[in-house]
LOSEKE-726179 format. One record per residue (C-alpha): x, y, z. Coordinates in pm, whole numbers, plus 50000, padded with zeros to 5 digits. Example, Ala and Ser with C-alpha at 12.3 -4.5 7.8 and 13.67 -1.06 7.14 Angstrom:
# LOSEKE-726179
512304955050780513674989450714
This chain:
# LOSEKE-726179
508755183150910505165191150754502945166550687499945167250459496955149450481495365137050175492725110550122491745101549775488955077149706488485065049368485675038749244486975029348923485045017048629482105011248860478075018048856477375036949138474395062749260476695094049262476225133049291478445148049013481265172849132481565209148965484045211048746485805246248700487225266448462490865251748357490915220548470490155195448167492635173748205493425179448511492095150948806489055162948976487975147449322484905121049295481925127449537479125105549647476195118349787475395093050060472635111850226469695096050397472055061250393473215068650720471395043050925471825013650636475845026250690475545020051047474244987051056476274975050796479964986450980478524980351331475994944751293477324910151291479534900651078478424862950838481704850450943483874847151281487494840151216490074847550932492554820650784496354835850679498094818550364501904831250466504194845250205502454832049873504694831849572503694849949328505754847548981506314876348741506934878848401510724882948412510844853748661511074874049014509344855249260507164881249542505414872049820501894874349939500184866350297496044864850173494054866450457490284848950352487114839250591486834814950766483824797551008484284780751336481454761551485482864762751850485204775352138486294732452074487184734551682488914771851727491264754651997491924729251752492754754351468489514736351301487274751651067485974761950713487354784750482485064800750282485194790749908482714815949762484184837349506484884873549716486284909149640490104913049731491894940749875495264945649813498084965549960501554964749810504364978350060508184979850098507444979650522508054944250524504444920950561505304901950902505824938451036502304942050892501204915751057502474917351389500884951551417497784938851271497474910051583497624945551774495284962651581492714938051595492704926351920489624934152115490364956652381494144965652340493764980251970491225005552116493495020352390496435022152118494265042751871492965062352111496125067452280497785077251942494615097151871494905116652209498595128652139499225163752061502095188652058502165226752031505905223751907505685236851526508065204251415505975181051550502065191651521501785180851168503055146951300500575142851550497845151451348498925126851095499165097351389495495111151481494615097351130495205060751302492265065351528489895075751219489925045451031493805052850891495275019351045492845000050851494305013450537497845001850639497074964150792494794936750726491554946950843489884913251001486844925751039486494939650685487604898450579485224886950822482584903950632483194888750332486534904350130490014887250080492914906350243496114902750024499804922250169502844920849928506084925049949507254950249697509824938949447513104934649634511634944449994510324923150224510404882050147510134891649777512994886549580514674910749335516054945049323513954980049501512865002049249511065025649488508065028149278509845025948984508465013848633509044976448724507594974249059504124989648879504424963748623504514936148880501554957149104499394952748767500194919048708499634906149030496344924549037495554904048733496804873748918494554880449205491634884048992491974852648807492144829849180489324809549288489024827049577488604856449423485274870149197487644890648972487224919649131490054940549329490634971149488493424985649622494385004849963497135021950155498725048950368501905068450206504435049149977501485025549954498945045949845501165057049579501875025749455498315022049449497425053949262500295042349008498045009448963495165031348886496945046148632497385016948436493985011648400494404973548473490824960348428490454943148735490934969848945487554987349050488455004149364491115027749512491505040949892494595063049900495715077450212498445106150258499425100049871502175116249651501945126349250505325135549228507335118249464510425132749373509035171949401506455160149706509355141349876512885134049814513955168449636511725195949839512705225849746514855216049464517325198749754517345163949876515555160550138518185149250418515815156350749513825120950583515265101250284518365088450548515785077150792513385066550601515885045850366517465030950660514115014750772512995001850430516704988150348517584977650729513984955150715514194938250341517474920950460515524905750730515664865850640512374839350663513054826751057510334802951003512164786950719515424789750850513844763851120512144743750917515874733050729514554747350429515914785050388519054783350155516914763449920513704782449910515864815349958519184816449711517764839349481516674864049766520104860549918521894868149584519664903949539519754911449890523594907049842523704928049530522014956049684521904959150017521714994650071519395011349759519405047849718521665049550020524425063049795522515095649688521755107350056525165101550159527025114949876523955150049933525475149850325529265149650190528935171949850530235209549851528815217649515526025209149310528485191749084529755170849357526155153849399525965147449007528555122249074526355094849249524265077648959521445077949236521385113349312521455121048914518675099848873516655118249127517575151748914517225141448549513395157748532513315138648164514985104848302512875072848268512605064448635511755101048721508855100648460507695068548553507295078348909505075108548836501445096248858499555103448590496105110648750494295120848451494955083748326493035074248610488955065048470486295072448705482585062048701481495095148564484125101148296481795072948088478625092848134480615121648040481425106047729477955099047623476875133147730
């Protein structure tokens, strides 16, 4: 298995102090990285990630329906600020929320948000999240199969977790934290498109939802680690105009050529593992309402597309691990789909990066 590392950083449609990359023969057109030069900020940087922080606790609104045009209900957990006075009011579960207007982050993922979470409460707990990242950062391997996966779990230790769960520390300095369920993943109801034309629909107009909240001061970026940093470049792509910001770790353009057909085969040695965690976790019901007496009511629709497809994509791998000929593997609508270069999901799911606006395509236009 080979892993590549990629971390894009876009700032879109903002106003920013920036040195302007070189830009070589060929590649109009063509997505060129963004550069700031931040030198001489180095101390401001350090006080600013490392000094207190205006606020001292976060407050979690769990899975937050969010409606989309065709009706599918998703859902949200928003993590905001929040101020306790005391040791007395935190044991309580007193204090304020903060009602000023803030930035939002948002990360859309099929992993399943109270997975998110969980490993969040790990990731932010003050002495235990250090010995984890360190301990993942610490891990190598001379075998050839598995160094490229130990320097991608190194990533966790360099700020890479962050991009994945709710960072409390970045809400307690003054940003909303939003994780969603993809469409038909998760709590969220519907069918998985796996990046597919729909689920960036709903991404864009749940960005615009998010901007338009009081808690929010209309502006939102966007972050994430693999299939959600994809997701997340796809966004970008849309040019929605809320979105100002993009933090894309370990991306794909292409995620049929980058991932699922390597080679020009599909790629068995991941897609059956990786579709057995994303399909195995989205059928995982709301325990909390199941105990409050509520589920089948608040649920039925989730039930009835979890029951319609319980297994997505599932038929393509296992028709690739049974087919003698090429011919054979037509025969799953799934594993055609993957093929057909010219099909509309396989052109929807190539990220169009040169769609993508960056600060300094303006300038160039005035240039």
């Amino acid at each position: 298995m080979t892993v590549a590392l990629t971390v894009v950083v876009l700032v879109v449609g903002a106003s920013v102090a920036r040195a302007e990359p070189a830009v070589g023969a060929g590649s109009d057109g063509y997505y060129q990285p963004y550069f700031n030069d931040f030198t001489g900020m180095e101390g401001a940087w350090t006080a600013d990630r490392d000094g207190p922080l205006p606020h001292n606790e976060v407050h979690i609104d769990w899975d937050v329906p969010i409606t989309m045009s065709d009706g599918t209900v998703l859902k949200a957990n928003i993590y905001r600020p929040m101020d306790v006075s005391g040791p007395a009011e935190r044991a309580a579960g007193g204090g304020r929320v903060v009602e000023q207007p803030l930035p939002v982050i948002l990360n859309v993922t099929p992993y399943t948000k109270w997975i998110l979470a969980v490993v969040s409460k790990l990731i932010n707990a003050p002495g235990i999240s250090d010995g984890i990242l360190r301990g993942l950062g610490s891990l190598e391997s001379s075998d050839p199969a598995l160094k490229n996966f130990m320097l991608a779990l190194q990533t966790m230790d360099g700020g890479g977790a962050q991009t994945v769960v709710a960072d409390k520390r970045l809400v307690r300095s003054g940003y909303v934290w939003v994780d969603l369920d993809a469409r038909g993943t998760g709590f969220s109801e519907g069918t998985w498109q796996v990046l597919g034309p729909r689920e960036q629909q709903d991404t864009v107009e749940v960005i615009d939802w998010l901007s338009k909240q009081p808690f929010s001061n209309g502006q939102v970026g966007m972050t994430g680690y693999s299939y959600d940093a994809i997701a997340a470049l796809q966004a970008a792509s849309h040019r929605p105009p809320a979105l100002k910001a993009v933090l894309a770790v370990n991306p794909a353009t292409d995620i049929v050529e980058d991932v699922a057909l390597r080679g020009g085969a599909i790629n068995l040695g991941f897609l059956p593992f990786w579709l057995y965690l994303v399909n195995g976790t989205k059928r995982i019901p709301d325990v909390q309402s199941m105990l409050q007496g509520n589920y089948e009511q608040v649920y039925r629709q989730w039930i009835e597309d979890r029951a319609k497809d319980p297994t997505t994509m599932s038929e393509a791998t296992y028709t690739a691990l049974n087919a003698r000929t090429i011919d054979e593997l037509r025969t799953s609508h799934e594993a055609a789909m993957l093929f057909d270069a010219q099909g509309p999901w396989r052109q929807a799911t190539r990220t169009n990066m040169a769609n993508i606006r960056r600060p300094h395509d303006d300038q160039r236009q005035l240039e």
